[in-house]
N, CA, C and O atoms as a GROMACS GRO file, in nm:
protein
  552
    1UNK      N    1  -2.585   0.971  -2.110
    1UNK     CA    2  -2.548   0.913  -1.984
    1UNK      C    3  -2.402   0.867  -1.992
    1UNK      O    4  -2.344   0.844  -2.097
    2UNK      N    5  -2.338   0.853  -1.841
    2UNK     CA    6  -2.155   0.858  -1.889
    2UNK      C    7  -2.133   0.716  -1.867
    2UNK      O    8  -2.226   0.673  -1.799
    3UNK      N    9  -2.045   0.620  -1.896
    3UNK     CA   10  -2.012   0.516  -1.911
    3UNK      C   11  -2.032   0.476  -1.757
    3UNK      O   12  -1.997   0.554  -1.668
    4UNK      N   13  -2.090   0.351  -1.727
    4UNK     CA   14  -2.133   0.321  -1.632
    4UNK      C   15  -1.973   0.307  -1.531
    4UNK      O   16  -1.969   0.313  -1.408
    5UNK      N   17  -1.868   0.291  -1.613
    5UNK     CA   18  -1.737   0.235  -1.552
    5UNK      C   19  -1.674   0.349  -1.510
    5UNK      O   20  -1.586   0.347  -1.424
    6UNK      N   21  -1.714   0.451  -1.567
    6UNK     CA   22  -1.602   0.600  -1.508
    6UNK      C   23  -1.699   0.651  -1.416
    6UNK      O   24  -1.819   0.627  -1.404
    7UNK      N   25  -1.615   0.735  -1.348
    7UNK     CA   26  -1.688   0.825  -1.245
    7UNK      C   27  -1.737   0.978  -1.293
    7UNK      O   28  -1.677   1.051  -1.371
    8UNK      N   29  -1.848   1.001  -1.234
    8UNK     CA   30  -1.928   1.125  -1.286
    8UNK      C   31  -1.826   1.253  -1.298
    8UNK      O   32  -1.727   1.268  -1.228
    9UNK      N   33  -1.864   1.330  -1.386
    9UNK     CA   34  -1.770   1.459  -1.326
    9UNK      C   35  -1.787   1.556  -1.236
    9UNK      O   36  -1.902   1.577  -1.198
   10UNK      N   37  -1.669   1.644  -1.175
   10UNK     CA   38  -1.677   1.663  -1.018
   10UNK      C   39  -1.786   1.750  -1.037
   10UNK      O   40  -1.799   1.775  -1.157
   11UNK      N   41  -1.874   1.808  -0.964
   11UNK     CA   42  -1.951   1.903  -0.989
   11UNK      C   43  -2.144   1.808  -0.990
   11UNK      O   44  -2.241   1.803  -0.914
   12UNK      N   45  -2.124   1.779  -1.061
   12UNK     CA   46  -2.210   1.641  -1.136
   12UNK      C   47  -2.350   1.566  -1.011
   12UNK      O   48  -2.313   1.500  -0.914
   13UNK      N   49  -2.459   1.585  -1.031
   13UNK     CA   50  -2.501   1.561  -0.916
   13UNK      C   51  -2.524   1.391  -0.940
   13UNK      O   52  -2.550   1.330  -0.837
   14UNK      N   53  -2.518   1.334  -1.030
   14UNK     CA   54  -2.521   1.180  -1.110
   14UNK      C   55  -2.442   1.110  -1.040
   14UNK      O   56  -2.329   1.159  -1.029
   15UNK      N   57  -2.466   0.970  -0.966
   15UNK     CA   58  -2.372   0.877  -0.940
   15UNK      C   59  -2.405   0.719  -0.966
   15UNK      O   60  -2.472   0.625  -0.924
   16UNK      N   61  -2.266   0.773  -1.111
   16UNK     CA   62  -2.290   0.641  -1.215
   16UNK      C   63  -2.237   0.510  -1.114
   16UNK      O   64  -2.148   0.509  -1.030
   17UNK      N   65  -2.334   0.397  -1.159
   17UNK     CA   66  -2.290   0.250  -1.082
   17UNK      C   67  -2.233   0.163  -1.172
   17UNK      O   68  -2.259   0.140  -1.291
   18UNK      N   69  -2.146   0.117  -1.090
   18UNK     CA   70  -2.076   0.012  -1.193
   18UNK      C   71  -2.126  -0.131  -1.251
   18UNK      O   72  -2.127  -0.238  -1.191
   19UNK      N   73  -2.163  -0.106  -1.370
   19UNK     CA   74  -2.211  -0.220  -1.437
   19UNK      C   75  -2.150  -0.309  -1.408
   19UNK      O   76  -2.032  -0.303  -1.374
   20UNK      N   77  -2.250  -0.462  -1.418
   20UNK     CA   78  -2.184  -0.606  -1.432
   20UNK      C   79  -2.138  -0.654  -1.530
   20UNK      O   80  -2.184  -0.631  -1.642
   21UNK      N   81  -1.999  -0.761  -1.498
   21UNK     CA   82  -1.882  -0.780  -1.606
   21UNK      C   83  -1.792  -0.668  -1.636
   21UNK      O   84  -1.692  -0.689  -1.704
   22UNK      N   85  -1.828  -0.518  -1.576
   22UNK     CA   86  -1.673  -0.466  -1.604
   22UNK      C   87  -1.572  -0.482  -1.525
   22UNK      O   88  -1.572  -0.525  -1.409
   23UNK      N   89  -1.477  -0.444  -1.592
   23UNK     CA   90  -1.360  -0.436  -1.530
   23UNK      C   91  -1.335  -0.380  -1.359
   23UNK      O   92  -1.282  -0.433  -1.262
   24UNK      N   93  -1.392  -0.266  -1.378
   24UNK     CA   94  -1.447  -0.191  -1.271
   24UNK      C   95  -1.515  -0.306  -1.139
   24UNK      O   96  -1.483  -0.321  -1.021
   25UNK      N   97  -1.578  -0.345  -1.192
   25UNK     CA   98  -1.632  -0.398  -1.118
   25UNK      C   99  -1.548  -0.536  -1.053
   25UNK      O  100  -1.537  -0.562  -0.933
   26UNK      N  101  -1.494  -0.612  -1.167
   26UNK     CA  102  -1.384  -0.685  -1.144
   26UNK      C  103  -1.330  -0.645  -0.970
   26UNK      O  104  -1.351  -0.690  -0.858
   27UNK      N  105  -1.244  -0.523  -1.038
   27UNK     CA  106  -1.125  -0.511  -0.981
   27UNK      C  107  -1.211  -0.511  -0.844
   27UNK      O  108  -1.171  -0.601  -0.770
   28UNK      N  109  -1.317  -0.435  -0.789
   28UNK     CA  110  -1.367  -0.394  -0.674
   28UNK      C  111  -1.380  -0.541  -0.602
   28UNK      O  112  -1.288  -0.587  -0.534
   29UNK      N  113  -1.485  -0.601  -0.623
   29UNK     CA  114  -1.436  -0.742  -0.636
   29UNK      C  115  -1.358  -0.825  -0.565
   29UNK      O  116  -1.376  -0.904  -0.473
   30UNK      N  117  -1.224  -0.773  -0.656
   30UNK     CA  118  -1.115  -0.865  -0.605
   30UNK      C  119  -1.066  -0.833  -0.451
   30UNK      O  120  -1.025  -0.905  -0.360
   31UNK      N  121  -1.095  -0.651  -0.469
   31UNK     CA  122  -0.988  -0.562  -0.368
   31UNK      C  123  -1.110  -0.591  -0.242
   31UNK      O  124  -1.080  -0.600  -0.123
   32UNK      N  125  -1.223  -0.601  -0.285
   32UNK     CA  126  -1.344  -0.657  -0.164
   32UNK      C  127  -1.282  -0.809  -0.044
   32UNK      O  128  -1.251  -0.828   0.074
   33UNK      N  129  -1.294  -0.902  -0.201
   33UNK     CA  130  -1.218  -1.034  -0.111
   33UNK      C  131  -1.109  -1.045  -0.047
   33UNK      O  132  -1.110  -1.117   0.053
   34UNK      N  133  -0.988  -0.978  -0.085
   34UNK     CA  134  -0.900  -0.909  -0.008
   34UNK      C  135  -0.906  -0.901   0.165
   34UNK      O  136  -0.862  -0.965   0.260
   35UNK      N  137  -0.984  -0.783   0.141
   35UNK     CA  138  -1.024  -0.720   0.279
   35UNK      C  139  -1.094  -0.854   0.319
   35UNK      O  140  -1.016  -0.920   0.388
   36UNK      N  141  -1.229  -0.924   0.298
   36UNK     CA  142  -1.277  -1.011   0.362
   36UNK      C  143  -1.163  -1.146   0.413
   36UNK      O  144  -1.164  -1.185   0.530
   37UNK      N  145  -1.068  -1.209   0.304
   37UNK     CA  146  -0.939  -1.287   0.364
   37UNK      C  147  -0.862  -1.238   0.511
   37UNK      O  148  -0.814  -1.296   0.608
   38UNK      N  149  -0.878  -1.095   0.468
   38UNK     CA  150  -0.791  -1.040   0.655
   38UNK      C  151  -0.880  -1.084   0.736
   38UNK      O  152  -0.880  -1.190   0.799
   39UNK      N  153  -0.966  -0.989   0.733
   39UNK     CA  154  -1.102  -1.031   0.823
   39UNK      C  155  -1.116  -1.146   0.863
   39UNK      O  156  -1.156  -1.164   0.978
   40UNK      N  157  -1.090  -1.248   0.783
   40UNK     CA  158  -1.152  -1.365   0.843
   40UNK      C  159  -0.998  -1.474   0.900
   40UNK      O  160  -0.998  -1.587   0.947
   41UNK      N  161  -0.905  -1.402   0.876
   41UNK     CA  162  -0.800  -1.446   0.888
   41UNK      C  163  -0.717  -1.346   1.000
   41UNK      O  164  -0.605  -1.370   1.046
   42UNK      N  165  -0.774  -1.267   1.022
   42UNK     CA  166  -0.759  -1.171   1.162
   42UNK      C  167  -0.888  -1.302   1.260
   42UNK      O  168  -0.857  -1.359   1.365
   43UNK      N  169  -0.973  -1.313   1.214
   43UNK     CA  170  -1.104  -1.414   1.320
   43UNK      C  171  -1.035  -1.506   1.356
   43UNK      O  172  -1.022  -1.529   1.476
   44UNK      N  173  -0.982  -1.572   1.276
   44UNK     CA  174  -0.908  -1.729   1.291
   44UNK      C  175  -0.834  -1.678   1.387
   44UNK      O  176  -0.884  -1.704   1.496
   45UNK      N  177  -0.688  -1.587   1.400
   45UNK     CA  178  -0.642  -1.586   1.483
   45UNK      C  179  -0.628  -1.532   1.632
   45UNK      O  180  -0.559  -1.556   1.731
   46UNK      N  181  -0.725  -1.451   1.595
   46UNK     CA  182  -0.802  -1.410   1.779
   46UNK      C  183  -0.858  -1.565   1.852
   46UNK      O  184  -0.830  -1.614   1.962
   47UNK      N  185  -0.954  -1.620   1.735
   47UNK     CA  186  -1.041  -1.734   1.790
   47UNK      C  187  -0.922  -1.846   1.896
   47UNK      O  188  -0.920  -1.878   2.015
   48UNK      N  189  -0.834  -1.878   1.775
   48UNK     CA  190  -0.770  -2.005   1.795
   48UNK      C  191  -0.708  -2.032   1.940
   48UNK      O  192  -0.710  -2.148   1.984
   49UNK      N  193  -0.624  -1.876   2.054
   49UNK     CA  194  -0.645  -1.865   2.173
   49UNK      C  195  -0.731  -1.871   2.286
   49UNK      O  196  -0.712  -1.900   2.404
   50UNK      N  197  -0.827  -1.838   2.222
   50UNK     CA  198  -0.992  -1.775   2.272
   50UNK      C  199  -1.003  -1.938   2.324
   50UNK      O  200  -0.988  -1.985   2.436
   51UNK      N  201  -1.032  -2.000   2.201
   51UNK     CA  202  -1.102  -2.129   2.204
   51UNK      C  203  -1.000  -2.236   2.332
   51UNK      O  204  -1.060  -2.307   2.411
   52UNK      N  205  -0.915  -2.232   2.332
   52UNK     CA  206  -0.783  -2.289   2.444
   52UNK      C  207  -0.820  -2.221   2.584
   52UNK      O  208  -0.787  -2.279   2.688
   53UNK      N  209  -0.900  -2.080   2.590
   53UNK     CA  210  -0.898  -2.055   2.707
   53UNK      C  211  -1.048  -2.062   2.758
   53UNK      O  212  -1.098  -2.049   2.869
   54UNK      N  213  -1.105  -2.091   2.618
   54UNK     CA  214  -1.265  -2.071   2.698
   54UNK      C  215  -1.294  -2.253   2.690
   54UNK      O  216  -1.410  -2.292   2.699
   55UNK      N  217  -1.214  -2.324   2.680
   55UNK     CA  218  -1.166  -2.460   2.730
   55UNK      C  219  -1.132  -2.505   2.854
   55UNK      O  220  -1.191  -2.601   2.903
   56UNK      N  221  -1.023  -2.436   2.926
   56UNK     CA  222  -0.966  -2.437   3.049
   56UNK      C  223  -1.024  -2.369   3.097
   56UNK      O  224  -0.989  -2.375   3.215
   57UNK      N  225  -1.113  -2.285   3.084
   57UNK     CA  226  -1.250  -2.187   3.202
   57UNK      C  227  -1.297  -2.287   3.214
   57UNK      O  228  -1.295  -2.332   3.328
   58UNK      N  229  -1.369  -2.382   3.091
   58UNK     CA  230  -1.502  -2.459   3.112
   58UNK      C  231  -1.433  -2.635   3.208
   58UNK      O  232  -1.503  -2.735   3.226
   59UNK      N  233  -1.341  -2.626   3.235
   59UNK     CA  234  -1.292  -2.745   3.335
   59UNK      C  235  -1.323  -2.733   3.447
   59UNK      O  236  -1.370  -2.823   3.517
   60UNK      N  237  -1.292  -2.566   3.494
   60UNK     CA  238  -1.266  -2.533   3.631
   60UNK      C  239  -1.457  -2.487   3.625
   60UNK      O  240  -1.476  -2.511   3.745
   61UNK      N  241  -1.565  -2.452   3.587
   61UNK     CA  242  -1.678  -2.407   3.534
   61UNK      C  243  -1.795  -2.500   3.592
   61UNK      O  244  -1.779  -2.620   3.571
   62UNK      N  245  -1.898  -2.466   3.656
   62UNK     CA  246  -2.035  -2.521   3.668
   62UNK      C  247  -2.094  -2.602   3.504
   62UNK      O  248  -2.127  -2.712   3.462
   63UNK      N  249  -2.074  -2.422   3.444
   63UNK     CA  250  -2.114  -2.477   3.292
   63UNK      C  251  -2.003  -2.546   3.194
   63UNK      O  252  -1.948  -2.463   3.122
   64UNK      N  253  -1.962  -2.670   3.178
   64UNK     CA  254  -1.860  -2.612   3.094
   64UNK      C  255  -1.808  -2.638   2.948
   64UNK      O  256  -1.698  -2.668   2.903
   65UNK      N  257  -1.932  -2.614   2.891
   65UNK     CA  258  -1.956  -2.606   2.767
   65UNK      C  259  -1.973  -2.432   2.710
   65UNK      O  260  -1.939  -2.396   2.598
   66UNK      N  261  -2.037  -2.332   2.823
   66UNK     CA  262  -2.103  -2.227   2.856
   66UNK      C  263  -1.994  -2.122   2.746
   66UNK      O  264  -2.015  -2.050   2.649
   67UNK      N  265  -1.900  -2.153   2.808
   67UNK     CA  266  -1.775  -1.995   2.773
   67UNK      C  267  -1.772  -2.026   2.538
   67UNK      O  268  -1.788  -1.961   2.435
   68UNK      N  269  -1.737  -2.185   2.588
   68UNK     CA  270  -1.661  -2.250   2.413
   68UNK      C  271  -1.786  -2.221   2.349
   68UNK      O  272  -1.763  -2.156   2.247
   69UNK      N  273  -1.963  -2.251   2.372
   69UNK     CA  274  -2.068  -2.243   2.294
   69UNK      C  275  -2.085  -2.065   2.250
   69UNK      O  276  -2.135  -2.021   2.146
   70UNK      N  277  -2.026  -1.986   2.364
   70UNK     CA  278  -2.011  -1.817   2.342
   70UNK      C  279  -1.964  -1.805   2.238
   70UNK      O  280  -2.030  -1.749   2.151
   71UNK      N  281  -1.839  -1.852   2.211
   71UNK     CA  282  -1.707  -1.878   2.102
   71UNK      C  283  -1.773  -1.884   2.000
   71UNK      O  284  -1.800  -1.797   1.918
   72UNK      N  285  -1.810  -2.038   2.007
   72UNK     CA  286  -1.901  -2.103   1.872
   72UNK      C  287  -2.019  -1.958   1.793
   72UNK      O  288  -2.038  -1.911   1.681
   73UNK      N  289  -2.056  -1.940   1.895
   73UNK     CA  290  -2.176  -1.827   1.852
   73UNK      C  291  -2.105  -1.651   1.748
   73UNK      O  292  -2.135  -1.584   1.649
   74UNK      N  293  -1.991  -1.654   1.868
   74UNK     CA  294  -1.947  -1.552   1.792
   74UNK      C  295  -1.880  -1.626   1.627
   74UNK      O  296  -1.929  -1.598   1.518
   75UNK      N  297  -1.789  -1.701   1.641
   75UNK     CA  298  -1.800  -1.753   1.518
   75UNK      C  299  -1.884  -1.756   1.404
   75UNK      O  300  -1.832  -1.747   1.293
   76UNK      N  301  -1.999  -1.768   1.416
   76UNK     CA  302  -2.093  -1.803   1.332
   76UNK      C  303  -2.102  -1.653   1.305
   76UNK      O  304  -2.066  -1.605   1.198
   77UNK      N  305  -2.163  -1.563   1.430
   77UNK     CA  306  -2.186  -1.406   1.387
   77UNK      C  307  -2.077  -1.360   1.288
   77UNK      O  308  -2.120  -1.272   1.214
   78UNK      N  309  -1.962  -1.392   1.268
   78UNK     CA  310  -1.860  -1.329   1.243
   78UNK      C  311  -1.842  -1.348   1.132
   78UNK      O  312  -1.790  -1.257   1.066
   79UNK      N  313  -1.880  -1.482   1.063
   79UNK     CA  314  -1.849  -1.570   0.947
   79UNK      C  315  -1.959  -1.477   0.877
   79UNK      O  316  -1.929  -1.402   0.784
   80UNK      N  317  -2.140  -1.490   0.948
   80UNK     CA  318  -2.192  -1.383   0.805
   80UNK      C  319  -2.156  -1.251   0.784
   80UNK      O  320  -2.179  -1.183   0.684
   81UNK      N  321  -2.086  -1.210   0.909
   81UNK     CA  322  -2.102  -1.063   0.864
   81UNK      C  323  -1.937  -1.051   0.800
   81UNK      O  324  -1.895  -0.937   0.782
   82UNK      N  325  -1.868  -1.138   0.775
   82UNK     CA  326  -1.769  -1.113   0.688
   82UNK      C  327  -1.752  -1.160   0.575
   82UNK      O  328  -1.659  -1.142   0.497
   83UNK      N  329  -1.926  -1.277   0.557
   83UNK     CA  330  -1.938  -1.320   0.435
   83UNK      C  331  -1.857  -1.346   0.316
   83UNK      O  332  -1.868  -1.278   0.215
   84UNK      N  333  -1.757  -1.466   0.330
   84UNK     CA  334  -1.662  -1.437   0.246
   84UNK      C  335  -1.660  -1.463   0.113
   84UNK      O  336  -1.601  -1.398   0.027
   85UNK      N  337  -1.738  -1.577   0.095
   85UNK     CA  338  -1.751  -1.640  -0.010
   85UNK      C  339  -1.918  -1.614  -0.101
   85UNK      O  340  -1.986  -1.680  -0.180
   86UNK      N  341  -1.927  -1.488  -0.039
   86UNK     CA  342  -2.115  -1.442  -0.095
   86UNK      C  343  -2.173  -1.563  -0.065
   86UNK      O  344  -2.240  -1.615  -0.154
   87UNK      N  345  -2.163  -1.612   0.031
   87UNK     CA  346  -2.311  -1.743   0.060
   87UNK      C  347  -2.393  -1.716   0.115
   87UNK      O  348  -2.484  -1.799   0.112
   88UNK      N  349  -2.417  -1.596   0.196
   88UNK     CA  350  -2.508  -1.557   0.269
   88UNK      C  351  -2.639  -1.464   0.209
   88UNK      O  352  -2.757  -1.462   0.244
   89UNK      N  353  -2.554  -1.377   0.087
   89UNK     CA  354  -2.597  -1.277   0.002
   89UNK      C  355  -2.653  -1.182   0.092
   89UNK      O  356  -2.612  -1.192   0.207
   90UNK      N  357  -2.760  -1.069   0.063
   90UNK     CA  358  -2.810  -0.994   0.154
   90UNK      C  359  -2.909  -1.029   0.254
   90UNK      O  360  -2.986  -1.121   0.226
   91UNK      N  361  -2.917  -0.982   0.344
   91UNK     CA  362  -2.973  -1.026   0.472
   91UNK      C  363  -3.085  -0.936   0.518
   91UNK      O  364  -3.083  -0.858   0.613
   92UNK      N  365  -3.194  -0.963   0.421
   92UNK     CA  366  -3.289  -0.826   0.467
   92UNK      C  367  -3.395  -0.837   0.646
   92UNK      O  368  -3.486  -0.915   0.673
   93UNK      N  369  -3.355  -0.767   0.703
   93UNK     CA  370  -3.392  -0.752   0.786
   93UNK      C  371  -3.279  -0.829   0.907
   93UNK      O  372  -3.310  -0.869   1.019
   94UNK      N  373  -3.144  -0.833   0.844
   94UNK     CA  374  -3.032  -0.883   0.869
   94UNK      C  375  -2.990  -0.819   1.022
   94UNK      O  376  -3.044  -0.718   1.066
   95UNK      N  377  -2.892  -0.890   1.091
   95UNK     CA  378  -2.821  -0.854   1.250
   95UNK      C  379  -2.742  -0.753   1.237
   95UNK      O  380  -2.636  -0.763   1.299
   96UNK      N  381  -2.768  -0.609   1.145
   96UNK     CA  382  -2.690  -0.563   1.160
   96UNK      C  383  -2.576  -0.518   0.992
   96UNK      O  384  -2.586  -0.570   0.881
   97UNK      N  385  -2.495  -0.429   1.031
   97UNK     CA  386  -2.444  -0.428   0.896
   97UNK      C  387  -2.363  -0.529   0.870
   97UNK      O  388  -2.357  -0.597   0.973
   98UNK      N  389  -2.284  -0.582   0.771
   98UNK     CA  390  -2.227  -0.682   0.675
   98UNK      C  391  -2.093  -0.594   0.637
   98UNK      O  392  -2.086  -0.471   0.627
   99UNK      N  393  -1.991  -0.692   0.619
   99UNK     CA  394  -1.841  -0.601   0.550
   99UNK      C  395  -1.895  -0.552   0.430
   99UNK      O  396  -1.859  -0.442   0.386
  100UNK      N  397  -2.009  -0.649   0.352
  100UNK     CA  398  -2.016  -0.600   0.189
  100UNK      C  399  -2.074  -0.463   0.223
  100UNK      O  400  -2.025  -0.364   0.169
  101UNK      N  401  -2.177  -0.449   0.313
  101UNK     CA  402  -2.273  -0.305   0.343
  101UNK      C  403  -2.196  -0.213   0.395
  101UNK      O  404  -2.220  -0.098   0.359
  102UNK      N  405  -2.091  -0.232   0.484
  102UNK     CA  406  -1.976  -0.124   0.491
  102UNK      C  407  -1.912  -0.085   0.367
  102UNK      O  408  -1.896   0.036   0.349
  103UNK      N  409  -1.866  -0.179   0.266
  103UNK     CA  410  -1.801  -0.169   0.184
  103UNK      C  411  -1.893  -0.036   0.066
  103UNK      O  412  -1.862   0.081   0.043
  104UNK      N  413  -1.956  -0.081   0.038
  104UNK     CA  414  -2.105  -0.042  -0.021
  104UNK      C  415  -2.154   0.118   0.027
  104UNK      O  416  -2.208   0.204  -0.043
  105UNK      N  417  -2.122   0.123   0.150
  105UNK     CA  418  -2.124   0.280   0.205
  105UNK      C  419  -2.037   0.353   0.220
  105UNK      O  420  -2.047   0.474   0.237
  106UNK      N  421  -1.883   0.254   0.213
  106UNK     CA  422  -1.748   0.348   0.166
  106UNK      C  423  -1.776   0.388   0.050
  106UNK      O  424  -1.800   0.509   0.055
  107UNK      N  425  -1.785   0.348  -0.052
  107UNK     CA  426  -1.816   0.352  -0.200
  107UNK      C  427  -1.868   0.452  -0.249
  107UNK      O  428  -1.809   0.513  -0.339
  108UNK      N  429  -2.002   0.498  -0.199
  108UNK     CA  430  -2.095   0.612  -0.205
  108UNK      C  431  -2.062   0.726  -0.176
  108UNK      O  432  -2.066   0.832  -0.239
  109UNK      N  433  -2.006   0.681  -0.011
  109UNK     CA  434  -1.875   0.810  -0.019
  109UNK      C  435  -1.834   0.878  -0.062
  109UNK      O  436  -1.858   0.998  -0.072
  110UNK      N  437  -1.748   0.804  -0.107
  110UNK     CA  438  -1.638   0.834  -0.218
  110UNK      C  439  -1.680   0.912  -0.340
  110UNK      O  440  -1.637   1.022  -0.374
  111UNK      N  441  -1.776   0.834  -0.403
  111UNK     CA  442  -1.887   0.823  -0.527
  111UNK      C  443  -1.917   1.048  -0.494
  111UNK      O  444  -1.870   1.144  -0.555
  112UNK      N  445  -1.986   1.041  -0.407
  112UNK     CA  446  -2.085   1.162  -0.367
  112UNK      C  447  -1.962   1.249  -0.358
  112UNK      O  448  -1.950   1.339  -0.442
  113UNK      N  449  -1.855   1.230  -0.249
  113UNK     CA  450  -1.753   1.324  -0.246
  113UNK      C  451  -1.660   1.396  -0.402
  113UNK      O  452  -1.610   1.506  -0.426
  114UNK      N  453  -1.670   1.274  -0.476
  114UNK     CA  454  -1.613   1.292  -0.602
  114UNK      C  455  -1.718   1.385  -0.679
  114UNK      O  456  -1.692   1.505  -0.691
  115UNK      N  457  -1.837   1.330  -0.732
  115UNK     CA  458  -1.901   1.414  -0.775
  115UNK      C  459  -1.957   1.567  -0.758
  115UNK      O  460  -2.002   1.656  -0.830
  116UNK      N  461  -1.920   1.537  -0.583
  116UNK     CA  462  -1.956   1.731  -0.545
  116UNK      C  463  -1.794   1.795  -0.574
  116UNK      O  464  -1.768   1.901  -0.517
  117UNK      N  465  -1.718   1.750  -0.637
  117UNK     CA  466  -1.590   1.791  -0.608
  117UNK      C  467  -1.461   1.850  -0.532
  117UNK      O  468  -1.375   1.937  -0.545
  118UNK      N  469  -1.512   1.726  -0.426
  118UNK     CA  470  -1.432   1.741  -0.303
  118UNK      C  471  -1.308   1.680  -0.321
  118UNK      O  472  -1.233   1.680  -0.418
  119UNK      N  473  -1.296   1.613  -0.179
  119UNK     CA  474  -1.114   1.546  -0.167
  119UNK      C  475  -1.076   1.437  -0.306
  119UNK      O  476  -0.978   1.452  -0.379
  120UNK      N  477  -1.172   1.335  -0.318
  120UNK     CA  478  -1.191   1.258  -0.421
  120UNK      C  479  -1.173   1.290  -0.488
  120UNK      O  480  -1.065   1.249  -0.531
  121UNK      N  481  -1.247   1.400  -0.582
  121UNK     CA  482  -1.242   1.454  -0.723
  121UNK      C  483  -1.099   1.537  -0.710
  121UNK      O  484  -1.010   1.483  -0.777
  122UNK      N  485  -1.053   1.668  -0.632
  122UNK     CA  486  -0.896   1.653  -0.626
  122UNK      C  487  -0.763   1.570  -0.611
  122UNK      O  488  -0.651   1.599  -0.654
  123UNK      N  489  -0.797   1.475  -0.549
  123UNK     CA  490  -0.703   1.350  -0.578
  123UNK      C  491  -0.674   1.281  -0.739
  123UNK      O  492  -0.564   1.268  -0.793
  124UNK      N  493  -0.817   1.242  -0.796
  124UNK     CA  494  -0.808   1.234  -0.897
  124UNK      C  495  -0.755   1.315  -0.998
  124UNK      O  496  -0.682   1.254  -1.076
  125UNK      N  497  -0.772   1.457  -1.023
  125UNK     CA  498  -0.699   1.568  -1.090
  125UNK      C  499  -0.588   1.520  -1.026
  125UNK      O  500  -0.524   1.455  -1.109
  126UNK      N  501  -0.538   1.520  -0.928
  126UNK     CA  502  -0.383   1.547  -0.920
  126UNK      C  503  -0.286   1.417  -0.952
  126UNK      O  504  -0.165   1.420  -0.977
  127UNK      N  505  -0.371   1.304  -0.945
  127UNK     CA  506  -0.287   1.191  -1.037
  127UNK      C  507  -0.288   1.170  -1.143
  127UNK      O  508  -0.196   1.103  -1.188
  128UNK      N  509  -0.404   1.224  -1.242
  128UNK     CA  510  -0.405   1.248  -1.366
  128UNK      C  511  -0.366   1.346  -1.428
  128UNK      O  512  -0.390   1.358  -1.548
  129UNK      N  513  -0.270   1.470  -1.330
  129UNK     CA  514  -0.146   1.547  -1.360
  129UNK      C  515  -0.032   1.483  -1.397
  129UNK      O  516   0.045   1.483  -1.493
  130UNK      N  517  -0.053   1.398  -1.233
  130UNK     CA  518   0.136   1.334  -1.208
  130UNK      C  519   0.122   1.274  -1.375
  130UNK      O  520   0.193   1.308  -1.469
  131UNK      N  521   0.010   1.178  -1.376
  131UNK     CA  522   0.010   1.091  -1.483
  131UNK      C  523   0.070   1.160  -1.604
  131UNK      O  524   0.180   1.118  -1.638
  132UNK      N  525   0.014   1.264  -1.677
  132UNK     CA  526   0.059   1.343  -1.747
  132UNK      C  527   0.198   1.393  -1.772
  132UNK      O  528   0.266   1.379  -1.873
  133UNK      N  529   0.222   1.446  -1.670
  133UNK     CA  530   0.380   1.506  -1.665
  133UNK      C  531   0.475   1.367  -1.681
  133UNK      O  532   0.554   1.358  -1.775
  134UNK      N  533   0.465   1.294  -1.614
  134UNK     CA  534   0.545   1.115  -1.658
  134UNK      C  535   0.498   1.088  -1.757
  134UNK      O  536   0.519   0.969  -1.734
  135UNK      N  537   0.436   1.085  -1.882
  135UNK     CA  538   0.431   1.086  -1.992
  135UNK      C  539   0.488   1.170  -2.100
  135UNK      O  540   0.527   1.141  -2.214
  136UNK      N  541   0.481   1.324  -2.008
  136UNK     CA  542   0.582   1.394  -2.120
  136UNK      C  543   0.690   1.377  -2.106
  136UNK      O  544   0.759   1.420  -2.198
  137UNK      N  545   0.740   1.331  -2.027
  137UNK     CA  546   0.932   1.298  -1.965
  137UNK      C  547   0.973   1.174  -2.024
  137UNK      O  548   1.086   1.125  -2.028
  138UNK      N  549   0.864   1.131  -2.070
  138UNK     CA  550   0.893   0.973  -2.125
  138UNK      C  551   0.951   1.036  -2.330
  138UNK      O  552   0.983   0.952  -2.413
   0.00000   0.00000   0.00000
């Protein structure tokens, strides 16, 4: 069986998962929280208008709590499904997909495309050319 941390070879119908505590896994990880900081830092700044105007609706408003409690709600939706800090963990029978479950189905992607030796698995050959040739020049 091939090291849980490298990727199968192209051809290969096997798609190795990345063990816990590697590096591999690390890095994914990090480049995960990443993406979730935009996300939730793209939220903050849509909200922070939102919330000023679904304020001044609710003055002029029958309801006018109605528009800001919408807000509040999406908030909350937004916070699990961008789960930033894993507090939510998986959500079985959950509202829907999650950034981690997007993330998780890019992955496989990738994973499946590489191993049938598609775009993936040629990308890889061709930086572990470049890689090569900048080593012999060195």
């Amino acid at each position: 069986m091939p090291d849980a941390t490298t990727l199968a070879q192209p051809g290969t119908s096997e798609l190795p998962q990345v063990r816990r505590g590697s590096r591999t896994r690390l890095v994914r990880r990090v480049i995960l929280f990443q993406v979730k900081l935009f996300a939730d830092g793209l939220r903050d700044f849509v909200m922070s208008p939102l919330s000023i105007v679904a304020g001044v609706l609710g003055l002029f408003s029958r309801d006018p709590e109605g528009a800001y409690d919408r807000l509040m709600q999406f908030g909350r939706d937004t916070d699990r499904w961008i789960n930033l800090f894993d507090a939510y963990g998986a959500q079985p029978g959950g509202q829907g997909p999650t950034l981690d479950a997007v993330a998780d189905e890019i992955e496989t992607a990738i994973r499946r495309d590489y191993a049938d030796g598609g775009v993936s698995a040629r990308s890889a050959e061709a930086m572990l050319g470049l890689a090569r040739q900048l080593r012999r020049r060195r």
